[in-house]
N, C-alpha and C positions, 0 to 999 in steps of 0.2 A: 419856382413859384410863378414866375414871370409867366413863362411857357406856359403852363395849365392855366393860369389865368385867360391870358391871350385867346386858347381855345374855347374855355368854357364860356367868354363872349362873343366873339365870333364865331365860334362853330356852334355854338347848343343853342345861345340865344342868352345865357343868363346877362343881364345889365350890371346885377352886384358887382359882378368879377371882374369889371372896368378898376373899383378900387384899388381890388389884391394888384393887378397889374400895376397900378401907378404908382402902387408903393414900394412894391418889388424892383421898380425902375429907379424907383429916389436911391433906394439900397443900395441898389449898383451903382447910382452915380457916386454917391457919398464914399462909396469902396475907392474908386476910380479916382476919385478926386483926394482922395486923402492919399493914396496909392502914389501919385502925380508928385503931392507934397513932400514925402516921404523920399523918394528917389531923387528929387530932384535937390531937398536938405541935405540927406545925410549922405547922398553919393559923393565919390572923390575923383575930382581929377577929370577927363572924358565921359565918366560912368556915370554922372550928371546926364546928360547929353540922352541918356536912355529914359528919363521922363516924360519925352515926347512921346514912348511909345503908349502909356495908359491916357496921357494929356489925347493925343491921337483918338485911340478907341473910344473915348469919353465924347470927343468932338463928334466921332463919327453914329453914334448913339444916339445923341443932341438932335445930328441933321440926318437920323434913316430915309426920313422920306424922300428930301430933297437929294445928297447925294452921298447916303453914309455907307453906300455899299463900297463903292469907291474909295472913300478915304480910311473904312475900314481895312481895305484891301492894299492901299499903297503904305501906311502904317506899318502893317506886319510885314509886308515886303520889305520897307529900308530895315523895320527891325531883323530880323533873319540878315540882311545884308550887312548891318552892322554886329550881326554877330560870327561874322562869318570873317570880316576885318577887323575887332577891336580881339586881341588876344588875351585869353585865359591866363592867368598866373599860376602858374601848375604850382601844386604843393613841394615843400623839399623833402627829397625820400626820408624817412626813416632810418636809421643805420642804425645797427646793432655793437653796442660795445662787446665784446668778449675777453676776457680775461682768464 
């Protein structure tokens, strides 16, 4: 919604479409921010520690103009980085009783 928003005032001209844009932004934030809460509550242990990545994205959203490219971009880089160090807890196989 964001996106056609965005075009259809900058690109066509319509002024309405500033709203849908702004609200479509709140949306996201509120996603984000609740998103942030959520992770950062109920995660256990280190897995806390991954709230910064929507906390991140949020901030970098906040500040596009000034320098949200960038902290979008280092964000997802430690993210990927931390998931690349923080290990998966693989399931325990299945076994089959037979009798």
């Amino acid at each position: 919604m964001t996106r056609l928003a965005n075009i259809l005032e900058d690109g066509v001209g319509l002024d309405w479409a500033f709203f849908a844009f702004v609200l479509g932004l709140l949306i996201l934030d509120l996603a984000m921010l609740a998103l942030t809460i959520a992770v950062g509550v109920l995660g256990r242990g280190r897995r806390r520690f991954l709230a910064v990545i929507p906390a991140g994205t949020l901030t970098g959203i906040q500040l596009f103009v000034i320098a949200g490219g960038p902290i979008n971009l280092a964000t997802w880089l430690a993210a990927a980085a931390a998931a690349l160090v923080v290990p998966a807890r693989a399931p325990e196989p299945l076994t089959a009783v037979i009798s």
